[in-house]
VOLO-329895 format. One record per residue: residue number from 1; x, y, z of N, C-alpha, C, CB in turn; residue in three letters. Coordinates in steps of 0.2 Angstrom, whole numbers, padded with zeros to 4 digits. Glycine has a CB too. Layout:
     i   n.east   n.north    n.up   ca.east   ca.north   ca.up   c.east   c.north    c.up   cb.east   cb.north   cb.up    aa
   NUM        X         Y       Z         X          Y       Z        X         Y       Z         X          Y       Z   ala
...
END
This chain:
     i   n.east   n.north    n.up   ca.east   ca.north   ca.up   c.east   c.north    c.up   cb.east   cb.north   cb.up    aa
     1     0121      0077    0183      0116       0079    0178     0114      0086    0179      0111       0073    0177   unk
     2     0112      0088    0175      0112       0095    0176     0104      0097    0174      0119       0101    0172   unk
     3     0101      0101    0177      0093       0103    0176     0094      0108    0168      0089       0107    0184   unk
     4     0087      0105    0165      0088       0109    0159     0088      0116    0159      0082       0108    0154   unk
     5     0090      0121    0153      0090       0128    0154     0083      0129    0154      0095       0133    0147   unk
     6     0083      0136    0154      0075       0139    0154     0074      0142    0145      0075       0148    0161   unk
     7     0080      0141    0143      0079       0142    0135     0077      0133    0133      0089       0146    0130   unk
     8     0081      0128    0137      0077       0123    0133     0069      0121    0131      0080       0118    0135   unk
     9     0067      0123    0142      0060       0121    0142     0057      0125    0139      0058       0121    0148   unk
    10     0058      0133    0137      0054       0137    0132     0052      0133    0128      0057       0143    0129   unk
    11     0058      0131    0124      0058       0131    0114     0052      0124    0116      0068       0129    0108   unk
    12     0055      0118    0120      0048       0113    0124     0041      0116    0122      0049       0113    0134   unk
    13     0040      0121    0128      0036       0123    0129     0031      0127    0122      0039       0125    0133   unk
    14     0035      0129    0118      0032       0134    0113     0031      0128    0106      0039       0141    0111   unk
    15     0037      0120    0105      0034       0116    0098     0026      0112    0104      0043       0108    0094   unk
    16     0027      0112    0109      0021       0109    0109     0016      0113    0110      0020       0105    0114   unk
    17     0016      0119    0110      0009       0123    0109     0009      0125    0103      0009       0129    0113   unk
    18     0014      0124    0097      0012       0123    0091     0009      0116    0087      0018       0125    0087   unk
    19     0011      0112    0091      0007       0108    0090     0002      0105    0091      0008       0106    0090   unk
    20     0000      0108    0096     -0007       0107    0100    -0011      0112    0094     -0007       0110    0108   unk
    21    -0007      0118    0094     -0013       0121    0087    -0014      0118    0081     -0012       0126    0084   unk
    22    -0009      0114    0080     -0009       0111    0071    -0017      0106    0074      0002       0104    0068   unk
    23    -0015      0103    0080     -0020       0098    0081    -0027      0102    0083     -0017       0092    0087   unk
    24    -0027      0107    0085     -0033       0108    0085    -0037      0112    0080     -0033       0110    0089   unk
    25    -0033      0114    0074     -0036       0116    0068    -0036      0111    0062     -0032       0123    0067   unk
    26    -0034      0105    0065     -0034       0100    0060    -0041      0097    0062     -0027       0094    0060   unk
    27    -0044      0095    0068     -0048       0096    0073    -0055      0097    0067     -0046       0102    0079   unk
    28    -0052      0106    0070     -0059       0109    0067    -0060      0107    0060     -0060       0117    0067   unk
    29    -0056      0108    0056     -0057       0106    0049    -0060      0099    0048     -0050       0107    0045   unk
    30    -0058      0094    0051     -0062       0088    0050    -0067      0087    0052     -0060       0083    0051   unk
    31    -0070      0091    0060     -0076       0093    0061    -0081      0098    0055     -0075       0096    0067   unk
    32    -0076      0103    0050     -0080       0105    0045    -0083      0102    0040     -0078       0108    0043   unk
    33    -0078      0097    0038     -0079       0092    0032    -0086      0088    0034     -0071       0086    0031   unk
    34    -0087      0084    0039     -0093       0082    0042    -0099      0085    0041     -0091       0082    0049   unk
    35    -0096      0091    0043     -0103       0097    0044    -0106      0097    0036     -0100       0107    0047   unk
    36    -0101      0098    0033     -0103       0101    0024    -0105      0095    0024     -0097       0104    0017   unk
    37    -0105      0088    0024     -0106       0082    0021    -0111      0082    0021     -0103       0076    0022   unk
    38    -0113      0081    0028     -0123       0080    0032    -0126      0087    0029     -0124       0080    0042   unk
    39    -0124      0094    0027     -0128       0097    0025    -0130      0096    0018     -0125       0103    0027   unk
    40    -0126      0091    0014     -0124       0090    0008    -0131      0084    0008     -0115       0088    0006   unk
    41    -0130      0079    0012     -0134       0075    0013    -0141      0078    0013     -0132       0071    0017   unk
    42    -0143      0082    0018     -0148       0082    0020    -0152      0085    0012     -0148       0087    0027   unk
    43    -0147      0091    0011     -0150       0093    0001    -0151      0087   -0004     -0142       0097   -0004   unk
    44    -0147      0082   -0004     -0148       0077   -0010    -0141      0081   -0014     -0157       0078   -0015   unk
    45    -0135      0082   -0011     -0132       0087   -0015    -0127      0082   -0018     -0128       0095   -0010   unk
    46    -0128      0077   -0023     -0124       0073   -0023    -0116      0074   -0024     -0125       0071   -0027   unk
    47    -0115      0080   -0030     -0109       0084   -0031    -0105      0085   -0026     -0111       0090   -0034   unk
    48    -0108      0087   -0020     -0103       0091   -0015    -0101      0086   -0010     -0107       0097   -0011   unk
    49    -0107      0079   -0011     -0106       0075   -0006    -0100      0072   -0009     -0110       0070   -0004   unk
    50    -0098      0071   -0015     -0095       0067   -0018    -0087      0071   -0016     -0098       0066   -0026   unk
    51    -0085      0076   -0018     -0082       0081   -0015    -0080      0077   -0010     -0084       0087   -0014   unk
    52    -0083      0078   -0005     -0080       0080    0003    -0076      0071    0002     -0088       0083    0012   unk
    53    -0079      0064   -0003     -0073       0060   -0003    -0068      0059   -0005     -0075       0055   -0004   unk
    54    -0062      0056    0000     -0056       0055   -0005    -0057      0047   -0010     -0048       0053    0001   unk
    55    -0051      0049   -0016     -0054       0044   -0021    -0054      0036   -0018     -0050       0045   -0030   unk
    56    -0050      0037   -0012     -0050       0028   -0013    -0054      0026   -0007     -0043       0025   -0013   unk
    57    -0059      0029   -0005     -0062       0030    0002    -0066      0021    0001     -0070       0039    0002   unk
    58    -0067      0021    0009     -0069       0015    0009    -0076      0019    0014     -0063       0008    0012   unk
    59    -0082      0015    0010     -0090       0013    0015    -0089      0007    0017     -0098       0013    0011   unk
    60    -0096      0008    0024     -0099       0002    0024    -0106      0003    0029     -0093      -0004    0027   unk
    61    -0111      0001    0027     -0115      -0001    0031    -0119     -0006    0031     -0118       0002    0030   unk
    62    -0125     -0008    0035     -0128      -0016    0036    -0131     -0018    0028     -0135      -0015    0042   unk
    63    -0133     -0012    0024     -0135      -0013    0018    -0130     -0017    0013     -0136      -0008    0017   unk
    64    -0128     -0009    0011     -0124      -0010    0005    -0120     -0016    0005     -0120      -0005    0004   unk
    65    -0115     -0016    0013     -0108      -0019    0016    -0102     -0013    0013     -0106      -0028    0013   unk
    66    -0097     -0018    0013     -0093      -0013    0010    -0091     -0011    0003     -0087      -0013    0013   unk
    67    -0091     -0005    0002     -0088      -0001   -0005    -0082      0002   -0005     -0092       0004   -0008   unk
    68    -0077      0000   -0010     -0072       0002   -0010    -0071      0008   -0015     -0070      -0003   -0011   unk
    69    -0070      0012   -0015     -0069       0021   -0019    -0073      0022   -0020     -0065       0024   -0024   unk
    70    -0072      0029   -0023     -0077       0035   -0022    -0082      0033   -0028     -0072       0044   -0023   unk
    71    -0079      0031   -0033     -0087       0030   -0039    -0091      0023   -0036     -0085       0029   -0049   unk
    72    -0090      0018   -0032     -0094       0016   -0031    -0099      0016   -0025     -0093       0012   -0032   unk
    73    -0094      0022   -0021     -0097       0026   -0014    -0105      0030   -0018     -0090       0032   -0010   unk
    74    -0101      0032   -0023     -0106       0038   -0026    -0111      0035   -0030     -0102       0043   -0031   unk
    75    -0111      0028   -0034     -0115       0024   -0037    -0119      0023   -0032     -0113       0018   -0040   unk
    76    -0118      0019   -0025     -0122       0019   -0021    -0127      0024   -0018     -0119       0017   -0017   unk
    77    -0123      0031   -0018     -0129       0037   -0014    -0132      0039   -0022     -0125       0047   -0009   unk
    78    -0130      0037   -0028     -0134       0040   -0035    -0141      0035   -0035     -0129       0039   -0043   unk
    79    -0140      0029   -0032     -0146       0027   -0032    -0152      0026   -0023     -0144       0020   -0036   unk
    80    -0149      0027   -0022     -0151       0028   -0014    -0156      0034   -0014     -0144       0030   -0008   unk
    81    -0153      0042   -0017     -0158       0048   -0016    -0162      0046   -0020     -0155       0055   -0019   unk
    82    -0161      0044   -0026     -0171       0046   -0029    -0173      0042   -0029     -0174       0049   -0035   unk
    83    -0172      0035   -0025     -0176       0028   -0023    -0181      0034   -0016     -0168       0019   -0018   unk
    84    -0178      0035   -0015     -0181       0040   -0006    -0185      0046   -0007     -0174       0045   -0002   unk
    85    -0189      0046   -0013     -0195       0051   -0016    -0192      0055   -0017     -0200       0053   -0014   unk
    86    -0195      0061   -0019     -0191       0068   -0023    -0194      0072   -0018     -0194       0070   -0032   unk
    87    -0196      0072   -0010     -0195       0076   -0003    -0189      0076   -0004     -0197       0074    0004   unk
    88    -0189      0081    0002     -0180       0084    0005    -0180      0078    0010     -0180       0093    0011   unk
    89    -0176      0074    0013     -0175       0071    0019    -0173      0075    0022     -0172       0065    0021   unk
    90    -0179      0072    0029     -0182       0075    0037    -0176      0073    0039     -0190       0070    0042   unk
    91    -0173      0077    0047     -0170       0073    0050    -0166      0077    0052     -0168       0068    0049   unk
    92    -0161      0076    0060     -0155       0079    0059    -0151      0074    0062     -0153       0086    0060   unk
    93    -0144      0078    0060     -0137       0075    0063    -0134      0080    0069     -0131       0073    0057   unk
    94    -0131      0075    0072     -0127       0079    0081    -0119      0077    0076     -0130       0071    0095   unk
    95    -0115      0081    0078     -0108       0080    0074    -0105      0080    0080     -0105       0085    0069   unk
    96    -0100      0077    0082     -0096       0076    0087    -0090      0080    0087     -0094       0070    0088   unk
    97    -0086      0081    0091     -0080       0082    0091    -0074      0079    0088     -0079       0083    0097   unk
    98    -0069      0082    0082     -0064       0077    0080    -0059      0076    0087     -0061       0079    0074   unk
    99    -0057      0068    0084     -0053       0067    0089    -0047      0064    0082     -0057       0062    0097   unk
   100    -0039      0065    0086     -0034       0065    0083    -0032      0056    0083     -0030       0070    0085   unk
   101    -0032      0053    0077     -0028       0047    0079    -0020      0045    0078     -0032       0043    0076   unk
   102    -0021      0042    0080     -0012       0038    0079    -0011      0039    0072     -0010       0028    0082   unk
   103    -0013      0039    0067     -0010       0038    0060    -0011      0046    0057     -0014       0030    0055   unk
   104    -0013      0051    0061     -0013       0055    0060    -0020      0060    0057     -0009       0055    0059   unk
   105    -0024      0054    0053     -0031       0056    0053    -0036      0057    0060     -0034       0051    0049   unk
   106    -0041      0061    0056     -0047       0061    0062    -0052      0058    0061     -0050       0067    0063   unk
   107    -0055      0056    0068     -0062       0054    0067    -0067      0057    0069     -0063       0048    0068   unk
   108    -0074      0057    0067     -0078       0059    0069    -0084      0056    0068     -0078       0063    0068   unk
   109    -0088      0058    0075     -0094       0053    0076    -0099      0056    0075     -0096       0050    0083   unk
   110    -0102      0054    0071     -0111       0058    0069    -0116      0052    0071     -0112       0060    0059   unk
   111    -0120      0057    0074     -0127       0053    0076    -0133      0056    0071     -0129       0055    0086   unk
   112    -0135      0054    0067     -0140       0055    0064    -0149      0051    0063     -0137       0055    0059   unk
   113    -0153      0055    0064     -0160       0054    0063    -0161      0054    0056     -0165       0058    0067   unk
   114    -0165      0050    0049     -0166       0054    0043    -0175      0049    0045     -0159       0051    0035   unk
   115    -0180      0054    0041     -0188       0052    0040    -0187      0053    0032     -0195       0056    0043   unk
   116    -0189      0047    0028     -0190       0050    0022    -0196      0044    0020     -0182       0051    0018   unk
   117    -0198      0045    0012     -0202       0040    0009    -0197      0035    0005     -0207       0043    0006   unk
   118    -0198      0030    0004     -0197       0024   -0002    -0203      0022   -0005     -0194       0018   -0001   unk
   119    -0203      0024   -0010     -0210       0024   -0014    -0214      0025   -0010     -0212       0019   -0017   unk
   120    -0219      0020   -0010     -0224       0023   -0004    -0224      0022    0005     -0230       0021   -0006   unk
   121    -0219      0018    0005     -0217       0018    0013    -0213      0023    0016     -0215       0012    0014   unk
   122    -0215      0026    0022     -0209       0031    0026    -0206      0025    0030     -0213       0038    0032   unk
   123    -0200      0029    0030     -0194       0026    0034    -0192      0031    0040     -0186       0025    0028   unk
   124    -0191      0027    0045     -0187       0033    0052    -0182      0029    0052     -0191       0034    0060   unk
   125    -0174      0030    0050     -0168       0026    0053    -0164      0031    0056     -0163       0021    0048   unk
   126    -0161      0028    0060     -0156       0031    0064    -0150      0028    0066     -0159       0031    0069   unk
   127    -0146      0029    0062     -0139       0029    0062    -0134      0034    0065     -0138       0028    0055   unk
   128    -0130      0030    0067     -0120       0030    0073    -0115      0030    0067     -0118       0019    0078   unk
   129    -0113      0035    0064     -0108       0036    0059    -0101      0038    0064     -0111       0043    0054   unk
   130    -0095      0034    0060     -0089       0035    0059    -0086      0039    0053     -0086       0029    0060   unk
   131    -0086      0043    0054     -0081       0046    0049    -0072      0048    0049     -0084       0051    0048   unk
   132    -0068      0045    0047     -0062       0047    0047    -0058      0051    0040     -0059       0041    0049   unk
   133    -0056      0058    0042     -0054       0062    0038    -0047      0064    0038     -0056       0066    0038   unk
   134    -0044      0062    0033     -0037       0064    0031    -0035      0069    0025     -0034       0058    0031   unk
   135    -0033      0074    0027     -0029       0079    0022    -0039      0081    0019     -0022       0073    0014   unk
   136    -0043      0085    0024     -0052       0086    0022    -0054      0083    0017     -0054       0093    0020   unk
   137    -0053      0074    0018     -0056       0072    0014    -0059      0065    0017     -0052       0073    0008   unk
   138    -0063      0062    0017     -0068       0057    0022    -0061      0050    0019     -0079       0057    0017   unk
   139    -0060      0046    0019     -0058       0041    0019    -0060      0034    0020     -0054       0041    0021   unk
   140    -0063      0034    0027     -0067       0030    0030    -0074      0032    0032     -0065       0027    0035   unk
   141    -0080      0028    0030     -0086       0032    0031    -0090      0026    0033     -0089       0035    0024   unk
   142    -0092      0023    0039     -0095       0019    0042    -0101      0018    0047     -0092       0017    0043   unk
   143    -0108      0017    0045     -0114       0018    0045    -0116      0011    0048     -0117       0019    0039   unk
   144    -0118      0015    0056     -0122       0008    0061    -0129      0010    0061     -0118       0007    0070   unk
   145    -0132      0006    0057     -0139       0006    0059    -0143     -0002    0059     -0143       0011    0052   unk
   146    -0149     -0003    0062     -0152      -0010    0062    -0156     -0011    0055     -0158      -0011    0068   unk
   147    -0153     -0015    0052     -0156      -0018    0048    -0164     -0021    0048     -0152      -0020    0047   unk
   148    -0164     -0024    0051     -0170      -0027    0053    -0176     -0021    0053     -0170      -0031    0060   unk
   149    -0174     -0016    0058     -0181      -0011    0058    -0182     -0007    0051     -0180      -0005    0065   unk
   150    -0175     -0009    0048     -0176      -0004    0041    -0180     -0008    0036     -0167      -0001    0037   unk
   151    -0177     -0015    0036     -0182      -0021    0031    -0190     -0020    0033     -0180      -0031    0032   unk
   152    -0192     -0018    0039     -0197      -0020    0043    -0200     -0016    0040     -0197      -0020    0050   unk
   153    -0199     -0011    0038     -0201      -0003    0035    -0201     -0001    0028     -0197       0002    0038   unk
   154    -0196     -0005    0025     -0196      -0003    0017    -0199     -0010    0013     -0187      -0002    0013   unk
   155    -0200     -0015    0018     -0202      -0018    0012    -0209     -0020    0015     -0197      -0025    0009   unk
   156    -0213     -0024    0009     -0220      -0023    0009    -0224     -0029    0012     -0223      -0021    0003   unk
   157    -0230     -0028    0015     -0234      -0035    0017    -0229     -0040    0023     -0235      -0041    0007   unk
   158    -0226     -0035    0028     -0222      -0037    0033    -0218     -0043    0030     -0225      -0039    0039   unk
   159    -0214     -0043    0026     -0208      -0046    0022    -0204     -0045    0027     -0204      -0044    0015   unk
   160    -0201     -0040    0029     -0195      -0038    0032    -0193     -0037    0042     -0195      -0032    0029   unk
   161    -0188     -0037    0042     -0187      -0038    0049    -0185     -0044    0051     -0192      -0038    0052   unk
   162    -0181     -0049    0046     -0181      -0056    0050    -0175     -0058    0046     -0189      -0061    0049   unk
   163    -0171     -0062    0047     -0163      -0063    0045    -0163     -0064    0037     -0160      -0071    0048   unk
   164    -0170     -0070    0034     -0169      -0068    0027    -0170     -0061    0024     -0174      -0072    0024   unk
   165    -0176     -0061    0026     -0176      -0054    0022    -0172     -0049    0022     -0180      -0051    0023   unk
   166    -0169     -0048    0026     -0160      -0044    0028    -0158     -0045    0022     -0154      -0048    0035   unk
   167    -0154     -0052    0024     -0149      -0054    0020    -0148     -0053    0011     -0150      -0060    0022   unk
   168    -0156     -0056    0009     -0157      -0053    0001    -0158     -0047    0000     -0163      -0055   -0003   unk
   169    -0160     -0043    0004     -0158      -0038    0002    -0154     -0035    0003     -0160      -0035    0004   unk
   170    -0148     -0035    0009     -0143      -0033    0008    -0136     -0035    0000     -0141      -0035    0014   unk
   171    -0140     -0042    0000     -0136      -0043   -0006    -0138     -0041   -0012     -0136      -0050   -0007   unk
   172    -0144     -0038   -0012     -0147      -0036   -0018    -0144     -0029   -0019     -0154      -0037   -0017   unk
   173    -0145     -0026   -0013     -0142      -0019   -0014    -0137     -0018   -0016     -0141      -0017   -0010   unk
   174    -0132     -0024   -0012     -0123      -0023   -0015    -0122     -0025   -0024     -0116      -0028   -0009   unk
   175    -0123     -0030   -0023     -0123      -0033   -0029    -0126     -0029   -0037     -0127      -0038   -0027   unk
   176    -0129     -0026   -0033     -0135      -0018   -0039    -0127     -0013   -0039     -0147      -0012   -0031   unk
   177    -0124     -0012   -0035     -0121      -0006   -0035    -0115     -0010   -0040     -0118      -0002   -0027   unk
   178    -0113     -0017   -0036     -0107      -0020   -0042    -0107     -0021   -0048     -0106      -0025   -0043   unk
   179    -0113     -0022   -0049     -0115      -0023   -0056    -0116     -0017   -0061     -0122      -0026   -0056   unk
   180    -0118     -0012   -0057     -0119      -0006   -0059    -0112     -0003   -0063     -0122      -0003   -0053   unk
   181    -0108     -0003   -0058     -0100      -0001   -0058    -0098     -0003   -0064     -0095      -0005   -0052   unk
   182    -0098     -0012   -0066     -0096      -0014   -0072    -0098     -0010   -0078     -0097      -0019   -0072   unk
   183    -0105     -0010   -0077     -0107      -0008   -0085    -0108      0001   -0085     -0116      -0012   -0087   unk
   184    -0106      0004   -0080     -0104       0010   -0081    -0097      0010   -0083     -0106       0015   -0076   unk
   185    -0095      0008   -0083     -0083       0008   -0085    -0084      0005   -0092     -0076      -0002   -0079   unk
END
């Protein structure tokens, strides 16, 4: 067996340093999409948030649970902003590095703080975001926050914080966006 030429290891050498760029400018771009979304967020920018999803994107948080495409991703944040008073939301987000996966999308980890008001109660939550982008456009969008300290806080006369109260509210929430869906179609 004979050792490779020095023309084989080149051309070797030169598709993997083109692909190490493709992967690192696919990288940055799904680290930018990220960036615009939380900047989008922090505005109330519904329009742009909506943008940065692909149409058949899947949510999910402790709340809502999951939502399947972009208009009921977007039903969900249409009613979420101006439940949250007509302030800016406080807060920020640490965006992570994309990293490249096997099916060829990226993910990225966002750590976000948000303070805002619901009606008259302020909220402090702090949410662990997944985001996975493919072809700059969000696909998977998944929101780890505690429910409990969030009921504990939005609802009134210490209702919240405890498994029931979770629970109807989470149902209440999703079930508001399902319903919603129908009678907007």
């Amino acid at each position: 067996m004979t050792a490779p030429s020095k023309l084989h290891t080149a051309a070797s050498s030169d598709v993997n340093a083109v692909a190490a760029a493709r992967d690192d400018d696919g990288a940055i771009a799904a680290k930018n999409v990220a960036t615009s979304f939380y900047a989008a967020f922090k505005k109330r920018d519904v329009a742009a948030m909506e943008a940065a999803y692909d149409p058949g994107v899947r949510f999910h948080d402790p709340l809502f649970g999951t939502l399947d495409g972009r208009h009921r991703v977007m039903e969900m944040w249409k009613t979420v902003m101006p439940a949250a008073g007509g302030k800016k939301l406080e807060g920020s987000s640490t965006i992570g590095d994309a990293t490249r996966r096997s099916d060829g999308a990226y993910e990225v980890k966002v750590h976000w703080d948000a303070h805002y008001e619901l009606g008259a109660r302020h909220i402090d939550n702090e949410s662990d975001t997944t985001l996975v982008i493919r072809n700059g456009k969000i696909v998977d969008h998944r929101d780890d926050w505690d429910l409990s300290a969030w009921t504990e806080q939005a609802l009134p006369h210490g209702l919240g914080g405890n498994v029931l109260a979770n629970a109807l509210t989470a149902f209440a929430a999703h079930t508001f966006v399902e319903v919603k869906d129908v009678f907007d179609r």
